[in-house]
N, C-alpha and C positions, 0 to 999 in steps of 0.2 A: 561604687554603687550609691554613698551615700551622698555623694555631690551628683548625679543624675537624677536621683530624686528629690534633691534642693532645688535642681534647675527645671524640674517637670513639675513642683508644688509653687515657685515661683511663675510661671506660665499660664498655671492654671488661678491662681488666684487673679490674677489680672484679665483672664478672656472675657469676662463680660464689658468688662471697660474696649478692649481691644475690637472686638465683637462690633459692640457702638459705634467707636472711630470706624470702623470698615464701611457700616453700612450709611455714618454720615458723609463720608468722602464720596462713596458713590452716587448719594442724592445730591450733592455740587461737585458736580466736574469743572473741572478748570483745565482749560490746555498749555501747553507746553509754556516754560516760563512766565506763567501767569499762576502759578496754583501757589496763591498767596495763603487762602484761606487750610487748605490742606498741608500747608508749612509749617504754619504757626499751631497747628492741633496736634501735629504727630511730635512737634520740639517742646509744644509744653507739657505733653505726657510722659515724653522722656525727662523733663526736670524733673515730675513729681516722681520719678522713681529715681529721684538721687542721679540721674546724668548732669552731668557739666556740658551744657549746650552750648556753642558758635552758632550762631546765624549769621548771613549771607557771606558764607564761605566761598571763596576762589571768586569773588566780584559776582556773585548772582544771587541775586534776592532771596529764590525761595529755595537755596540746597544750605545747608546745617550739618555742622557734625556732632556728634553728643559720644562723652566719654564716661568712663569707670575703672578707676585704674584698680591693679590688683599689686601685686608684689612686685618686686624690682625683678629687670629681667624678664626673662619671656616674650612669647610674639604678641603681636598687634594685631586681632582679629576684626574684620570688619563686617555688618551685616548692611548691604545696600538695601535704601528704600527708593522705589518708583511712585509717582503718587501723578502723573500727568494723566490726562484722559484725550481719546481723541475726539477731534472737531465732528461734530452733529450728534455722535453714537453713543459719547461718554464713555466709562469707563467698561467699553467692552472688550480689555485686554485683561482685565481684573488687577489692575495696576493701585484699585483700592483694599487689596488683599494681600498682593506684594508686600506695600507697605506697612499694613499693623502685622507681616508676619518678619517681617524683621526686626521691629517695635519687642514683639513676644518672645522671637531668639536671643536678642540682646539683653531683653531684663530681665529672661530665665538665666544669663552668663552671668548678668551683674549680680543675682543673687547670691554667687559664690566666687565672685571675682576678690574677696577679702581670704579664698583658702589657695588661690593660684597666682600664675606668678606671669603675668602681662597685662594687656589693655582688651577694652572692648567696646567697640565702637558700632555705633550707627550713625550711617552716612546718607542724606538726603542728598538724592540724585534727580535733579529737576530734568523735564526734555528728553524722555527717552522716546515720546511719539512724534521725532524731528525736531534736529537740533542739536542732538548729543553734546546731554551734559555731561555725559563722563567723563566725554573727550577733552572737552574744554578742563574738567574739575580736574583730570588728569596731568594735563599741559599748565595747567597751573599749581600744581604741586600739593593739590588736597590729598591726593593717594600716597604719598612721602610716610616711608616709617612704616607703613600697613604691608604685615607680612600674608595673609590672608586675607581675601574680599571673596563672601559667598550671596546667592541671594537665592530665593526663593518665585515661583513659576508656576500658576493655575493651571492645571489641565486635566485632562478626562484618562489619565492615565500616572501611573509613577515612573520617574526619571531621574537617577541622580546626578547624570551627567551628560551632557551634549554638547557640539560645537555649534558655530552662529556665522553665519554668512558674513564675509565682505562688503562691504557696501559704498555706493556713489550716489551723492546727487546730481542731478542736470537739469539745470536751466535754459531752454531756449527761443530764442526770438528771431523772425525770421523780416524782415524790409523789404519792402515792394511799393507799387505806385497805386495811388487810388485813381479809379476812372469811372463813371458809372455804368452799369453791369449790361444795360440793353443797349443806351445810345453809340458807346465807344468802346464796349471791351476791351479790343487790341491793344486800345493807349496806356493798357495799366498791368504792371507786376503783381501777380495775385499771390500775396505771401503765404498766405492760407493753401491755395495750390502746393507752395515748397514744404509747407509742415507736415502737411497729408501724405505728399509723397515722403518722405522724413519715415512715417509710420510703415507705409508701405514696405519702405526698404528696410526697417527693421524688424517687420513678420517675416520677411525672407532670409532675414539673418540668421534667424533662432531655429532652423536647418545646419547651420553650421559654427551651432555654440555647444559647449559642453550642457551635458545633463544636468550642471548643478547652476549652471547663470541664469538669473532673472532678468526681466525688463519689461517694466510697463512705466507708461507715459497716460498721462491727461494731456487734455489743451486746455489752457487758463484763460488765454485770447483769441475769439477766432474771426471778429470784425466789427464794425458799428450795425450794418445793416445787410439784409441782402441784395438789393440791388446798388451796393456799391463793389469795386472790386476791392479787395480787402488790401490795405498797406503794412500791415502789420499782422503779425500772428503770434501766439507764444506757447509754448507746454513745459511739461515738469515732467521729467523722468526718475524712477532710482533702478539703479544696476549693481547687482549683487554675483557674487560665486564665491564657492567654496574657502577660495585664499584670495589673499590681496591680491598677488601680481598679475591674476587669471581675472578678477573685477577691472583693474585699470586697463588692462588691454583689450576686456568686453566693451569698455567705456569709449575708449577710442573706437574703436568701429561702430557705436552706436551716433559719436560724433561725427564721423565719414557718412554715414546714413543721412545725416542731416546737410553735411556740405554738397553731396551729392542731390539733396533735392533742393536747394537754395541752386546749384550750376543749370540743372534740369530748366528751371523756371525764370532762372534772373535776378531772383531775390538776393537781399543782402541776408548771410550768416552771421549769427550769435552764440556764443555760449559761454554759461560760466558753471563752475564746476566746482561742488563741494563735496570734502571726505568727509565719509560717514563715520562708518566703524571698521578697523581691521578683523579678520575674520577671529574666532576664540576657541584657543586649543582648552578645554578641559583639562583642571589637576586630577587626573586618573586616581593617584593613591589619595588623597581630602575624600573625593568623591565616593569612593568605597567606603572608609569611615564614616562619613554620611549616611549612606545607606545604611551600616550597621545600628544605627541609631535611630532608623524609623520602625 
């Protein structure tokens, strides 16, 4: 009881500071690997509470890891910060809330990380509104040693534990001929045609996808002009379900949709294809202990 209310008097002296950082992050949003400014404000508040900070961890500028070690032995707790915003809306995932709330769990731990017996870490995780830095931070072995990674999630509701969808990205481009659109039509493959149908065939798909797969698409390129016939076209998909091996084989049939209206039309097919995220099973027992402690 009396190290819960070391680490709840610790918390609390610091919320106005934390408080600040929340609402200055969200009047500058910076997007995905560019949140230069919201890097350098969340690592040097962790200095002045005694973290030993790393900047540009695992080859990326703006992720940091910040320590406090405790007694020998013990696990390696880590509290992930998000701090990207997305492109036009800002931060309307409250991704500037995530972050000073792992700022606040971390230096409530570190004020009594001298009566326990491991580490306590925060971890600045850049790109989680595309991009995925985890992945990356992951595959390059910033997650090494860390026996727990929690993080914390705004919403209009309490949750102390949930699972997260699979996810895909898809790039595609579709080749055709240009012709001008009253004189010659006939003479030109109209790519923009094959993308359209592309879309087409994947509203019909989604009849015959499980309850839990996503998929939506933009088009990024749809031609110079109207009255030319379009040579090129492109969009950007992401494909999600519940598990990995149910997203990758959504993904391929979302890419058959595509090849299918590239055949339809004449168009040449493209595509190139990024993993996201695998999907994430919840530690059920952490999770519970969690809750006991809200």
């Amino acid at each position: 009881m009396e190290i819960r209310q070391t680490i709840l008097q610790g918390i609390d002296a610091a919320a106005d500071q934390l408080i600040g950082l929340a609402r200055r992050i969200h009047a500058t949003p910076e997007i995905a690997f560019q949140e230069l400014k919201a890097s350098q404000w969340l690592s040097d508040t962790l200095e002045s509470h005694r973290f030993a900070v790393q900047r540009g961890i695992a080859d990326l500028p703006t992720a940091f890891r910040a320590e406090v070690s405790g007694g020998p032995g013990g696990p390696s707790v880590a509290f992930l910060a998000e701090y990207d915003a997305l492109p036009e809306i800002g931060h309307a995932c409250g991704h500037n809330l995530i972050c000073t709330a792992a700022l606040g769990a971390g230096i409530g731990l570190a004020a009594v990380a001298s009566k326990l017996a491991g580490k306590v870490l925060v971890l600045g995780t850049p790109a989680e509104e595309g991009g995925g830095g985890k992945v990356l931070m992951l595959q390059r072995g910033a997650f090494a040693g860390i026996d727990a990674a929690l993080m914390f999630h705004p919403a209009d509701y309490t949750l102390t534990a949930r699972s997260s969808l699979a996810s895909y990205r898809l790039k595609v481009k579709f080749l055709g001929k240009a012709a001008h659109a009253a004189a010659a039509p006939y003479e030109g493959i109209n790519a923009l045609d094959g993308l359209v149908q592309m879309f087409v065939n994947i509203g019909l798909l989604r009849q015959q996808l499980r309850d839990d797969a996503r998929v939506h698409g933009i088009i990024t390129y749809g031609g110079a002009a109207p009255n030319i016939i379009p040579d090129r076209a492109e969009a950007a998909f992401s494909v999600r379900a519940a598990d990995s091996a149910y997203a990758a084989a959504a993904l391929e049939k979302v890419i058959n949709c595509g090849r299918a209206g590239a055949a339809a039309t004449g168009a040449t097919f493209e595509h190139e294809t990024q993993k996201g995220y695998d999907a994430m099973k919840p530690n059920r027992p952490l999770a519970d202990a969690f809750g006991r402690h809200l």
